[in-house]
N, C-alpha and C positions, 0 to 999 in steps of 0.2 A: 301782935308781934312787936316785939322794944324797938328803937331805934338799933342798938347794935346789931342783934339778929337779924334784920332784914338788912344791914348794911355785911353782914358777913354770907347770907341766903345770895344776895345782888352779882358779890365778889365770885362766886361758888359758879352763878349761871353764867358768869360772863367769862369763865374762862375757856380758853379755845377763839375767842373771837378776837375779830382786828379792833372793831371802836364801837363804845359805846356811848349812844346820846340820851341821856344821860347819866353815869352813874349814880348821883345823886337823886335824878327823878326815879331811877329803876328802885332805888332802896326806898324813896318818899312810898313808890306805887304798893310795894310789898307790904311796909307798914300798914296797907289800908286793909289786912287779912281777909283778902279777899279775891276768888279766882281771878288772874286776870283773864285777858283775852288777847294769845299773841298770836300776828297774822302771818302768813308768807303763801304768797301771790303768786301763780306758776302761768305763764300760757301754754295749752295745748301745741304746741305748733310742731311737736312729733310723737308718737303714741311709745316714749320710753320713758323714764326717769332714769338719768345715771348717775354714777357715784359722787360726780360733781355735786349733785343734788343732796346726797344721803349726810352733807357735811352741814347741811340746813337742817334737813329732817331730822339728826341727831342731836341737833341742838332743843327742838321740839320736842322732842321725847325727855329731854332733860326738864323741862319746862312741864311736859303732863305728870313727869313722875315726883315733881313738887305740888303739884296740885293745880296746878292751872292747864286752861281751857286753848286750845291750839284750833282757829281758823284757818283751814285749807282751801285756802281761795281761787278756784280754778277760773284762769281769765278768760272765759270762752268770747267774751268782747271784745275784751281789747286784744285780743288773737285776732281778730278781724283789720285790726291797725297795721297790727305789724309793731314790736318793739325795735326801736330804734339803738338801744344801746350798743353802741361799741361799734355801731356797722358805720362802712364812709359810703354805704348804695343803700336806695331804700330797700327794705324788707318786701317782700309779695308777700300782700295779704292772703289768709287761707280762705277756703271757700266755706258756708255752713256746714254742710258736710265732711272737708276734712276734720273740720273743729270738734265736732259730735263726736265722729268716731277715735282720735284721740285722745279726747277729753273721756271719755268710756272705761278707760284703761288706769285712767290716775288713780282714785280710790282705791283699789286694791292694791296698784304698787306702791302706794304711799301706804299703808297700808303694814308693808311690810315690817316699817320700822315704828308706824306711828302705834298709839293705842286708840285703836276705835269707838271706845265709849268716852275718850275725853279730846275727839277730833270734830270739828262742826266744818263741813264738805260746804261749800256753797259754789256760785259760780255769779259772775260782778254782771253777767246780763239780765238776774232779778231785777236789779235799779235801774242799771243804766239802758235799757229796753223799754223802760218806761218813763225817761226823762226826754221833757219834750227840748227844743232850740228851744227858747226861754230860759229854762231853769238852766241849760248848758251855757250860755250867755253870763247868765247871775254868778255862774261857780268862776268859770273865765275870768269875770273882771277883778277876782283877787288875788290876780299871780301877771305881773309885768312880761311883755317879751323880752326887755333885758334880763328877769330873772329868767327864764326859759333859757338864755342865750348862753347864759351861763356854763351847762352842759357841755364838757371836754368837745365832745364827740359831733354837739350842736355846732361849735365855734371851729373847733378844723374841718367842719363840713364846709360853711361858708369862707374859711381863709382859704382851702383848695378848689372856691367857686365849683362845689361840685353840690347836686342842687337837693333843699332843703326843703320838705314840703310840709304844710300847713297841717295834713292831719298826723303828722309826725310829733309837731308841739303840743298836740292832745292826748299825747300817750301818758306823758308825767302827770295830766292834770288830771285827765280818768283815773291812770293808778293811785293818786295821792286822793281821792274823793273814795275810791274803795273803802281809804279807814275811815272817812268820816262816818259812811254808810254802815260800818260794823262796829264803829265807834269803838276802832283798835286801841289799846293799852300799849300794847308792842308791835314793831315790825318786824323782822329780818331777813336776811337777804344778803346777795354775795355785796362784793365790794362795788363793783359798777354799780350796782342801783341806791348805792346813797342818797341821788339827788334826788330820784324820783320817791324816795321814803320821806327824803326831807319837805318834798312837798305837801305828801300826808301831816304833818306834823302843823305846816303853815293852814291850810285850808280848817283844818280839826281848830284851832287856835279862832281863824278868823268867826267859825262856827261854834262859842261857846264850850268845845269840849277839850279836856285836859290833850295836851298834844302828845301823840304815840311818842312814848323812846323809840329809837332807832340802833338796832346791833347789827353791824355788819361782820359775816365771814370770811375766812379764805374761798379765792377762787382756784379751784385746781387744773392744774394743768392735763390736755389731753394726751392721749398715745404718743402726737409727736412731737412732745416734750416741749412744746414754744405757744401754740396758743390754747386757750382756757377750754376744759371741756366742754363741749359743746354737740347740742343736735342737729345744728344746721350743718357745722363742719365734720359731722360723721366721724368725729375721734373721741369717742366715749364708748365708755363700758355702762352698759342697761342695765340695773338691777334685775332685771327678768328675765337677760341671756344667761340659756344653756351652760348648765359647768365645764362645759368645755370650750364652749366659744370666750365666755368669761375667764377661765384659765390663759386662753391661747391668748389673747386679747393683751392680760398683763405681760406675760410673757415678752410683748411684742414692746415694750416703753423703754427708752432711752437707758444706759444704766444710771445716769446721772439725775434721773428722775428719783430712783429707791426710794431714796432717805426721805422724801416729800410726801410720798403716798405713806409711807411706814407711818411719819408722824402725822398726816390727817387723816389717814383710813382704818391704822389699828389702831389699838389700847396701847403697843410696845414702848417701853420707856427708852427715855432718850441715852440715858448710857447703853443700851442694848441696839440703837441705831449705830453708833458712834463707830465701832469697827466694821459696819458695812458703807458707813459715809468716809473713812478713813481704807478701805479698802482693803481691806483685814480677812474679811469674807467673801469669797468668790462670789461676782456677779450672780452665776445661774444658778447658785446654791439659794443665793439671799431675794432674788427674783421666782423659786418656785416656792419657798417658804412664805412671802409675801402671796402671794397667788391664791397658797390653800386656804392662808387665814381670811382672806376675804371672800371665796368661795365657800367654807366653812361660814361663815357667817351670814351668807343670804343661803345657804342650802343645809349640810351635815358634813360630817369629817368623812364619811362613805362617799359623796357625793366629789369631794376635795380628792381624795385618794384616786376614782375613777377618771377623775378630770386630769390628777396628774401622768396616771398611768399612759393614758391615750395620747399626750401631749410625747412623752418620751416613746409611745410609738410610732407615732407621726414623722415625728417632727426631726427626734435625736437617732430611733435606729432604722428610718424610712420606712416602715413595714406599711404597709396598706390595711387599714380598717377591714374587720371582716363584715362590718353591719351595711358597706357603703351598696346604695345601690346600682343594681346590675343592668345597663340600659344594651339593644341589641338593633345592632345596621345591617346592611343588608350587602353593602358592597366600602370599600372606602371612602372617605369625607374629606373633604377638605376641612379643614383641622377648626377656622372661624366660620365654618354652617357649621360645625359639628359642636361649637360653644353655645351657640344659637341655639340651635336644636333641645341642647340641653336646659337650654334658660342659665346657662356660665355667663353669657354676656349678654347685653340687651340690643346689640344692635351688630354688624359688622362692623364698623370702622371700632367700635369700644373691643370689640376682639382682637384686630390688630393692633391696637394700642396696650393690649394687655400682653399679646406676643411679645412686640417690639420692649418691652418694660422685664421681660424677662420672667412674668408671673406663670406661666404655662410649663406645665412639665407634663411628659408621657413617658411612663413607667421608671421615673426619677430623673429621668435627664430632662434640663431645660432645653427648651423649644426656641428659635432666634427665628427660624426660617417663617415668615407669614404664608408663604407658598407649602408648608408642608402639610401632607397627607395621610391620618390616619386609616389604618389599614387594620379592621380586625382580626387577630389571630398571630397577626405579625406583632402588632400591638398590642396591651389591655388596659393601662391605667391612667385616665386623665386626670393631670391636680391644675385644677387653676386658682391660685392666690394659696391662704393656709388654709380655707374650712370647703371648700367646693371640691369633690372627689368621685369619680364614676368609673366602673367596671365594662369596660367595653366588649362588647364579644358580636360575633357572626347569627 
């Protein structure tokens, strides 16, 4: 490949993204007509991928569909850390067990978007399972605690004396030995983990091998429209959820989010966002339009239609699912053993919090009272929150 061609191939892959390190090395590395090998490194640390993610994975599939080789580096290790990114409390480590079954799940939801014949699945506890205190020692001594300190989220940890712990600072230096060990070409990843890329890049360097580029993406924002999706924060859409919980779900984002998801989740071009960001087109017009195409996109346009439908039964003309099921008491309930009962809430006091918040309805009217008593026959339909719904009877 010319100098130009791989300087116009570089331009081609790098669009959609926030920064690339470097564009010069990405165009030097193409020149070498030869697969690369680009990384992105996930911890299990809950058994979903969501769209936040699919804005990486998309970039990867841009990247097999040029001919190169996409490492999916499942961190079943340093899941046992805990990533520290962005948190001001440490992370709880996951147990082996939750990590396994997690981790079980990624392959085929990545899967969805990646191409499987030019995907290499690994997991970073081949290596680092087998690296004794010595060799973790030797990797250690070529990265400073002032470069460690460095880390946004490192340094207002310690300005708000709120406490920093030791195997915390091992997180960047395991991830950033990942690429040495795959002896990554690329990395990428959202924006927060620039620094832990840029430490692959130093270690690879100290280690003789050409230093990975680093391309970082957008981070998307979650359902409530302020912080970044997320699995620990429970405001993400799973690529794997049901087209209807996946419909309900977008449905549920800010309006002022639209125009964000339009431009990093579809194909839509930007004068075609421009009178929904300009307000041109009615919210719920331009939010179920958004909905199907992403649902059409990890399902079918039948699947999008079915998910709309039920949404506008739900939710627009109140009507009650006819598929929900039919559960049968014996006498009336108190309304929080009777959420219990159902597995609606996992505890009493999380049921009267869910009263109190307004999320309980019986047969469309909301529920204030925690004292009140469903009574079968008098009553039938409990909804608690948008997707939990039960048919009560004698």
């Amino acid at each position: 490949m010319d100098e130009k061609t791989s300087k116009e191939q570089a331009a081609a892959l790098a669009r959609g993204t926030v920064e690339v390190i470097s564009m010069a090395e990405l165009a030097a590395k193409l020149a070498l007509d030869r697969p690369l090998r680009i990384k992105l490194g996930m911890d299990p640390t809950a058994p979903d991928l969501h769209l936040g993610h699919s804005l990486t994975l998309k970039k990867l599939r841009d990247f097999q569909q040029a001919g190169h080789t996409v490492i999916f580096l499942v961190g079943d290790f340093t899941a046992m850390i805990g990533d520290p990114t962005g948190r001001s409390e440490t992370r709880k480590p996951l147990s082996r067990e939750q990590i396994s079954q997690n981790a079980e799940t990624y392959r085929s939801q990545a899967f969805k978007i990646l191409d499987p014949e030019r995907t290499e699945v690994r997991f970073n506890s081949e290596w680092m399972n087998e690296m004794g205190v010595r060799r973790l020692i030797e990797i250690a001594s070529g990265l400073s605690v002032a470069r460690l300190l460095e880390r946004d989220d490192f340094e207002q940890r310690l300005q708000n004396e709120e406490p920093l712990f030791l195997h915390e600072l091992l997180y960047p230096l395991i991830q950033g030995y990942d690429s040495v060990a795959l002896e990554a070409d690329l990395e990428i990843g959202g924006t927060d983990q620039k620094f832990n890329m840029l430490v692959g890049r130093e270690l690879q360097r100290q280690r003789g091998q050409a230093p990975q580029i680093v391309m970082t993406m957008q981070l998307l924002e979650g359902l409530d429209g302020v912080r970044k999706m997320s699995k620990s924060l429970g405001n993400y859409v799973a690529i794997t959820d049901q087209p209807e919980d996946m419909y309900g779900k977008l449905m549920s984002i800010p309006d002022s989010l639209m125009p964000r998801y339009y431009q990093l989740l579809t194909d839509t071009r930007a004068e075609q966002v421009a009178p929904i960001k300009a307000g041109k087109i009615h919210p719920m017009e331009a939010k179920k339009r958004l909905a199907g195409m992403i649902v059409t996109e990890y399902y079918d346009d039948a699947a999008a239609e079915r998910a709309q439908e039920y949404f506008e039964a739900k939710h627009q003309r109140r009507e009650v699912p006819r598929d929900i099921q039919t559960y049968r008491i014996a006498d009336e309930l108190w309304i929080c053993e009777l959420m219990k009962q159902l597995k609606f809430a996992p505890s009493t006091s999380e049921a009267r919090r869910l009263v109190s918040q307004g999320a309980v309805r019986v047969d469309g009217k909301t529920i204030s009272d925690v004292n009140f008593r469903f009574v079968p026959g008098e009553h039938e339909v409990l909804e608690v929150g948008k997707r939990r719904v039960a048919r009560i009877q004698r």
